[in-house]
N, C-alpha and C positions, 0 to 999 in steps of 0.2 A: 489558277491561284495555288500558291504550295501553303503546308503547313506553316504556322510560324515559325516549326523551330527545324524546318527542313532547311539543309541547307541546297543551293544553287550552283554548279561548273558554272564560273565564268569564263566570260571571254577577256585576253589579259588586257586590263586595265580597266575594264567596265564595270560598274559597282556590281555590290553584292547583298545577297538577300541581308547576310550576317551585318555586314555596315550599316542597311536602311535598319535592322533591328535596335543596334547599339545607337543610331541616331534616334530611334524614337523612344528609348530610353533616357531623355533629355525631358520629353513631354511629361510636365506632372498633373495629372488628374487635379485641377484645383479644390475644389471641394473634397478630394479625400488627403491628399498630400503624395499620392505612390506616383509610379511612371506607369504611364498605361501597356508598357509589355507588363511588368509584373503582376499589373491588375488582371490580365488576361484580355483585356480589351482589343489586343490587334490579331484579326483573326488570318489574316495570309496577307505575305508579301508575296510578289513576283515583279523580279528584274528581269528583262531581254533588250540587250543591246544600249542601256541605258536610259529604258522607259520605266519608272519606277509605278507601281500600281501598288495599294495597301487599302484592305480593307477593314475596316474596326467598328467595333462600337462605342455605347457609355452602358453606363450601371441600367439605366431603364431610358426607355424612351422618351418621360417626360420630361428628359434632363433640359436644362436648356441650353448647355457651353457646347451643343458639337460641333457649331462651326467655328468655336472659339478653339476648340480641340484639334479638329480635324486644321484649320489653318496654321496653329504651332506643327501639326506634324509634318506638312508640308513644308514648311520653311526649315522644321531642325534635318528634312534627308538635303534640300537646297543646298544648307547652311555645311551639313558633316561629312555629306557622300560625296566626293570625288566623280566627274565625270553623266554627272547625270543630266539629259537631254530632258525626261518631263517626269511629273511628276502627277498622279492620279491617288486621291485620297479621296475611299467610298463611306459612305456609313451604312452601315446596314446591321440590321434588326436581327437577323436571324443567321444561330440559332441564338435565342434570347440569352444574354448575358448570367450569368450565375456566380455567387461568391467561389465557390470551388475551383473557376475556372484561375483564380488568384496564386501566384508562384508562395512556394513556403515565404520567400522573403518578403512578400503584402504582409501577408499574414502575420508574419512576424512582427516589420513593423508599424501594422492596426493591431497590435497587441495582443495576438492570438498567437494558437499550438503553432 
């Protein structure tokens, strides 16, 4: 699994880590309104050959939307990435979630510094 915001050499024509990111920039967190990259919720992608794998979380484990989450993200890499054979969307816990891990622009707009 790579960082989220490492990027990946492809091979030409087979998606890319940065595509499955900007597709999952599409997902908005419904309960808070952000996209769950800039919530910090997607914790690695990795592309090889056009198997797409993403792991994420939510805000806490009680949430109840992750497979309401986790199936929009599935459908918006389907829907925006070019060339993808499968698609694997994990949820997992750990390391537990933190506001911090939030882009300046959550922040921004939940109306913080």
């Amino acid at each position: 699994m790579t960082d989220p915001n490492e990027a990946i050499s492809p091979v030409p024509g087979a998606p890319t880590a940065e595509q499955v990111r900007e597709a999952l920039r599409l997902v908005i967190d419904p309960e808070i309104g952000v996209n769950i990259v800039d919530l910090g919720l997607v914790y690695g992608i990795a592309v090889t050959d056009g198997d797409v794998r993403v792991d994420l979380t939510m805000t806490t484990p009680a949430c109840p939307l992750g497979e309401y989450v986790t199936g929009n993200a599935e459908a918006a890499i389907r829907q925006h990435v070019p060339a993808v054979r499968s698609v694997d969307v994990e949820l997992v816990w750990e390391p537990a979630w933190r506001p911090d891990m939030m882009s300046a622009e959550a922040r921004r707009q939940l109306g913080g510094p």
